[in-house]
C-alpha positions in Angstrom: 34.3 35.6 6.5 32.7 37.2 9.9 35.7 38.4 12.5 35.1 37.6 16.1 35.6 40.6 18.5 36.1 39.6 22.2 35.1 42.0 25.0 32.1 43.4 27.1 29.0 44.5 26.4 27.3 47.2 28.1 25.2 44.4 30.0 28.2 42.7 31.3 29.8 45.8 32.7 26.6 47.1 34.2 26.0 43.6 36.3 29.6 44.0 37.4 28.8 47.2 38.8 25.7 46.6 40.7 27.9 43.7 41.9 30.3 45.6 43.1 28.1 48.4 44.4 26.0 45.4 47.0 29.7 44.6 48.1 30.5 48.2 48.9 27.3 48.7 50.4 27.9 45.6 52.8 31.5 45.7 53.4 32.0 49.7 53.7 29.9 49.6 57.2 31.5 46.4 58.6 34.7 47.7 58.1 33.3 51.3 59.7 32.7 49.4 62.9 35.8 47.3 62.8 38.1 50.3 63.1 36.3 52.0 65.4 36.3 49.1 67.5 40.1 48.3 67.5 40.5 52.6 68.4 38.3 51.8 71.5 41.7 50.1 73.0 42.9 53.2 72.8 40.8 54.8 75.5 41.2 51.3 77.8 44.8 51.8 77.5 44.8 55.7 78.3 42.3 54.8 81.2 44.0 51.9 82.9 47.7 53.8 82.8 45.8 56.8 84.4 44.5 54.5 86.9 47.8 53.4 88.0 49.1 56.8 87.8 46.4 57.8 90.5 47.0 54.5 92.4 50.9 55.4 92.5 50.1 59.0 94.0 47.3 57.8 96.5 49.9 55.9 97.9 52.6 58.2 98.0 50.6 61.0 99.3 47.2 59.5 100.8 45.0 61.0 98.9 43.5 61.3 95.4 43.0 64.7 94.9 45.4 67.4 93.6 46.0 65.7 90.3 46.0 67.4 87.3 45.5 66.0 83.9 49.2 65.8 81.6 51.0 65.1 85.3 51.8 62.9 86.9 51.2 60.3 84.8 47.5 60.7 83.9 46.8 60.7 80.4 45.6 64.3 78.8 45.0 62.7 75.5 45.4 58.8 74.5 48.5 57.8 73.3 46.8 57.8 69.2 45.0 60.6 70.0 41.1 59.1 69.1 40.1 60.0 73.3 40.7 63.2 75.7 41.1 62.4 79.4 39.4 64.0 82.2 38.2 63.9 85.5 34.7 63.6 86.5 32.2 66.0 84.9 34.9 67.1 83.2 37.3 68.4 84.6 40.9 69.0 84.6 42.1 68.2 88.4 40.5 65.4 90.3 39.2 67.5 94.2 38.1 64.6 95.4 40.5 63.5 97.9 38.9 59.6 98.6 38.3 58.9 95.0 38.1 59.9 91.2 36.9 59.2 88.0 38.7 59.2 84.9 36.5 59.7 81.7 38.3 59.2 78.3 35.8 61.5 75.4 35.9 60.3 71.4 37.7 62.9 69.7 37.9 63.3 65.8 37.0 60.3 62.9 36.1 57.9 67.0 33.5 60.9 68.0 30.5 58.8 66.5 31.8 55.9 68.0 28.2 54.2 69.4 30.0 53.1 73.0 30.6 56.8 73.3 32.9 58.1 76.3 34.3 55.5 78.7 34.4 55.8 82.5 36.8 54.3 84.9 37.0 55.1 88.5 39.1 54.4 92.1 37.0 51.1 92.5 37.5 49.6 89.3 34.2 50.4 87.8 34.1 50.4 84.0 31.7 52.0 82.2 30.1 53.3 78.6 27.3 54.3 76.7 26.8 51.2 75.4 26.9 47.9 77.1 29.4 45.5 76.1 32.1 48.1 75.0 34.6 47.1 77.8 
């Protein structure tokens, strides 16, 4: 009398790896984007609280300039630490004494972040390297 054996054959087990290899291979760079997209709040958050921070001493003093970033409110680095705030091209105190912009940079696993940096300025205009990351 012939036993039966139970189990897989080498066929089986290769098909469930090239199965699970087209699901890696889809799912791996949806995910990618997915988290890089939920850090982006990140930089929106640092950027708007900046803004108000700027807003608060415009009013108090009359003027924009003078600000450094890590005082008075404005952001050096975003609260999870994916962006670094700065002003204009770059640098570290705003000069500009009618205005600013505020520019949070990807930093670390969010520097190949497609939208790249984000811009914000006195008048409310957003901005990134991509369109249709704010």
């Amino acid at each position: 009398m012939r036993i039966h054996q139970s189990g897989l054959t080498l066929i089986e087990l290769i098909v469930v790896m090239v199965i699970v290899a087209i699901l890696a291979v889809v799912a791996i760079p949806s995910y990618l984007n997915s988290v890089q997209k939920s850090r982006r709040t990140d930089a929106k958050t640092a950027l708007t609280a900046s803004a108000q921070a700027m807003e608060r001493w415009f009013t108090q003093s009359n003027t924009y300039a003078n600000v450094s970033v890590g005082g008075n409110g404005v952001y050096s680095v975003s609260d999870n630490g994916y962006y670094t705030i700065s002003f204009g091209a770059g640098g570290a105190t705003n000069t500009n004494a009618s205005g600013y912009q505020l520019i949070a940079t990807p930093t670390g696993p969010q520097a190949a972040d497609p939208c790249g940096a984000f811009t914000l300025d006195q008048a409310d205009n957003r901005g990134a390297a991509t369109t249709g990351c704010w």
